[in-house]
N, C-alpha and C positions, 0 to 999 in steps of 0.2 A: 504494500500500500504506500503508494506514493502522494504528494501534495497537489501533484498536477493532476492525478487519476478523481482526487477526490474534490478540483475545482471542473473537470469536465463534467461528474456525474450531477455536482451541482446546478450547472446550466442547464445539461439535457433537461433536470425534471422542471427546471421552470421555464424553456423552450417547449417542453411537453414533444417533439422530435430531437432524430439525432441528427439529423440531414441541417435543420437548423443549426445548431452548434458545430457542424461540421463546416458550414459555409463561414459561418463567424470564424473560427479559429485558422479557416486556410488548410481544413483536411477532408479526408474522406470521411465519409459516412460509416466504413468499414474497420476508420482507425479511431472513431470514435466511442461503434460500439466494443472493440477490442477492449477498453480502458476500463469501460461499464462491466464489463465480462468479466474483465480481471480482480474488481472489487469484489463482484462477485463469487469468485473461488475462492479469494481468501475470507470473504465471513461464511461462505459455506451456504448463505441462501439468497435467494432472488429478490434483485433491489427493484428493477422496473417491471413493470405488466407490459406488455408487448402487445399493441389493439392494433387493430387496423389501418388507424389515423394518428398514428401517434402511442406516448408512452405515459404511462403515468405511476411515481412508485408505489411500491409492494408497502404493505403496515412496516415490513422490516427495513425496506427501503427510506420510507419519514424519517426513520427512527436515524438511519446512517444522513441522512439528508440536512436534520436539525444540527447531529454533532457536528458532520461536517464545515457547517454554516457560521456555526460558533468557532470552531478551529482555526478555518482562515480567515474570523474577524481577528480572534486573538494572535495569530500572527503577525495578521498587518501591524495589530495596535502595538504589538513590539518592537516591529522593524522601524515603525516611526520614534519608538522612543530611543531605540538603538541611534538611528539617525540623527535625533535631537544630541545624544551626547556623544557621537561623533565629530557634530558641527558644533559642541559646546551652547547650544539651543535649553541643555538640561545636563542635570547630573551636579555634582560636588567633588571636592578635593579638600580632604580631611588631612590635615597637617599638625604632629605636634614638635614640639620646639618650644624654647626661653624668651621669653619678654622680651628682654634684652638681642635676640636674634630678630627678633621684628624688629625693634628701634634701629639697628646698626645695619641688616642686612635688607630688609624688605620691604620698606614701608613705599618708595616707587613702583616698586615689581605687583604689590596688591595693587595701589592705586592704578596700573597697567590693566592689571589682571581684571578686576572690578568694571572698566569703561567697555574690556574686549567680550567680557560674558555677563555682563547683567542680569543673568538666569541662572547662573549659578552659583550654586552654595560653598562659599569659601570656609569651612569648618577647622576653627584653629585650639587644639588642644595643649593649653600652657603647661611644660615639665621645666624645673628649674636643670636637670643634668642629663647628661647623655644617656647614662643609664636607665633614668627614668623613661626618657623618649626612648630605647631601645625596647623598653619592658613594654609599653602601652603600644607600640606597633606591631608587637608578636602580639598580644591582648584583646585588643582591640580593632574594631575593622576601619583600622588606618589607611593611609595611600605611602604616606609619606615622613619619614621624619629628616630632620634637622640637625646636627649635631656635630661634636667633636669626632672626628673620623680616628679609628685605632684602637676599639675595644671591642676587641673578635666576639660575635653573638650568631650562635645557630637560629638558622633561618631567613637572617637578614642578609643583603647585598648591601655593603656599603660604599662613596664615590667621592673623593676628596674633590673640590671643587678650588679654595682658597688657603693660601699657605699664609701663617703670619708669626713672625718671631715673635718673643717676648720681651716686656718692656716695666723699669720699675717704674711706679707711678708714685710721685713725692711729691710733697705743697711747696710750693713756690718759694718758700722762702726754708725749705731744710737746708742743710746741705751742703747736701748730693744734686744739687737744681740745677747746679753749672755743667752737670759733668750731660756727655753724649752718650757714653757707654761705662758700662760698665762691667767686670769679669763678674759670674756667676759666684766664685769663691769669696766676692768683697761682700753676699749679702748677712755674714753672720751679723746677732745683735742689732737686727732691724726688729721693730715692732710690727708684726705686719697683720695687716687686714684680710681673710683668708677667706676664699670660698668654702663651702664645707665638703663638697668633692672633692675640689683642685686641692686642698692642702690633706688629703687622704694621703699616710703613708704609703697607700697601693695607687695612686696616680704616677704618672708620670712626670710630672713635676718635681714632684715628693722624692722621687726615685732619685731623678737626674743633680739635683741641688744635694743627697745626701752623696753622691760621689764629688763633689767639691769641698764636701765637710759641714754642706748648711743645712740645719731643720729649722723646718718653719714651725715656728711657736706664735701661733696667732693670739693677738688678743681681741681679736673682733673676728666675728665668723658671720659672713653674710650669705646671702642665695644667687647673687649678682654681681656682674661686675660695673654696672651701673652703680650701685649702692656701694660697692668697696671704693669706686672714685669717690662719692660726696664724702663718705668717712672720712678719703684721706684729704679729702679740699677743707675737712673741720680740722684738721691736724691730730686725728686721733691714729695715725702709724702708716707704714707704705705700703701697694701692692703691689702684684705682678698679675699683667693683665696683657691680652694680644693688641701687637701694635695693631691692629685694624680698629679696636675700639679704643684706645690711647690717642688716637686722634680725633675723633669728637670730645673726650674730654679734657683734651689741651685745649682745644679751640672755645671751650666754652670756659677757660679763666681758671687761676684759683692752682691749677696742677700741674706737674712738667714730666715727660718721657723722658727715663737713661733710657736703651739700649742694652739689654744684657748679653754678650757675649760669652756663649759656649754650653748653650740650651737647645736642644733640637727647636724646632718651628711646631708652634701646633696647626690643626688642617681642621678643617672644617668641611662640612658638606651633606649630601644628601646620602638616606636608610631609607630600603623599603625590600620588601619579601625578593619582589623579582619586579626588576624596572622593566622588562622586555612586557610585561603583563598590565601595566600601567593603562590607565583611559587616556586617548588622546591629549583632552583635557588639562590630565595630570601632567604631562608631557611638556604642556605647553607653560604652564604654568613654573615649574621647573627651570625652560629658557627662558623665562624672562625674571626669575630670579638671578642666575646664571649670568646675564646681562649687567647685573649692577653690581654683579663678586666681579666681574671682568674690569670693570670702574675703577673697584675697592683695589685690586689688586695692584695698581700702580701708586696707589700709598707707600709711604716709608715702610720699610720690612714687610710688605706685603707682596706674596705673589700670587695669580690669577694661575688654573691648574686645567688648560681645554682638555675638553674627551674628544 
């Protein structure tokens, strides 16, 4: 039983001939009853009554006739809705990621995204840390997430997009405010402002700074690196934050970027099960995030990473 078998046997019965449907369709009469025939074998009993002047179905026949009728509305009404989020007409793209990743990396790319699909649902699910965004897009019926790229997670595909050194972040008048860079070994005896992931003994951070000899003893623990700048613009200790967001917050006063020298870069980028499975949509939305990490990437210590 086929789709086409069961849009011909449709017409026959409300043509009431097959010669009619046969002339509409561009066949014969003989390759039309074939089709009807073949419905017919496979449910085993007689769909039309055979008269004279025409056809009309069998009680078993209505019966194949109704479901069929419903079948290929409900198909259509799929193919259109497929096609609606095809052409971004319909559909959503569920993203989660950090406040802070919206402020610094998106907020053009939604504004883009928002004028290009006006019909669809931009669903943004806020985690303060990677591993939270790793946890909720295996959990969750995610598209997409946002994140620190470099903590292997079964199930997910991850895609470095942006590279960005690190940088201390000190108030304007410590100092350290004169200097451009700085060795990773000078940061013992800083007070510092800490995320509660990034100064994890088991991050990477954590890691790299205890082969120089430094642990970070925080005395503020925040969720952001938003909120670790204001700390440090109140003078309450230094951070270390990606130069890509050390430049809005030099530009906005009050703070100044060293440079640390002899810390891997962290990478940033996109998580999801399988990109190849993506909706168009999602796709799209993607590149035009993509578009404005390519911007960000010709910042100081920043690089731009194309696929």
């Amino acid at each position: 039983m086929n789709l086409e078998d069961l849009r011909v046997f449709v017409a026959v019965c409300e043509a009431g001939t097959l010669s009619a449907v046969g002339r509409e369709l561009g066949c014969t009469q003989p390759a039309v009853a074939q089709r009807v025939t073949r419905l017919e074998r496979e449910v085993g009993v007689a769909l039309l009554d055979r008269r004279p002047r025409g056809v009309v179905p069998t009680p078993a026949g209505e019966i194949m006739r109704r479901a069929a009728v419903d079948a290929i509305g409900l198909l259509r009404g799929a193919m259109r809705e497929l096609d609606a989020l095809r052409t971004g007409r319909a559909g959503s793209v569920r993203l989660c990621t950090g406040p802070t990743t919206v402020q610094h990396f998106m907020q053009r790319s939604i504004v883009a995204f928002r004028r290009r699909y006006p019909e669809v649902s931009l669903d943004l699910w806020p985690r303060s840390s990677t591993r939270g965004c790793l946890e909720e897009l295996t959990r969750q019926p995610l598209d997409l997430a946002f994140v620190t790229v470099g903590i292997p997670w079964s199930g997910v595909e991850q895609r470095a997009v942006l590279e960005a050194s690190h940088v201390l972040l000190v108030r304007e008048d410590h100092r350290l405010a004169r200097r451009k860079t700085i060795r990773a070994g000078e940061l013992r005896d800083l007070s510092f402002i800490g995320l509660r992931s990034y100064i994890s003994p088991a991050s990477q951070l954590a890691r790299e700074l205890a082969e120089h000899g430094v642990v970070i003893r925080a005395t503020t623990v925040v969720e952001d690196w938003d909120t670790a700048a204001m700390m440090v613009g109140l003078g309450l200790g230094e951070a270390i934050v990606p130069s890509v967001h050390a430049s809005s917050f030099v530009r906005g006063g009050k703070v100044h970027a060293v440079r640390i020298r002899g810390l891997q870069p962290m990478r940033f980028g996109w998580a999801a099960r399988r990109f190849a499975d993506l909706a168009p949509v999602s796709k799209d939305f993607v590149a035009l995030v993509d578009q404005s990490l390519a911007r960000l990437g010709e910042l100081p210590g920043c690089r731009y990473l194309p696929t």
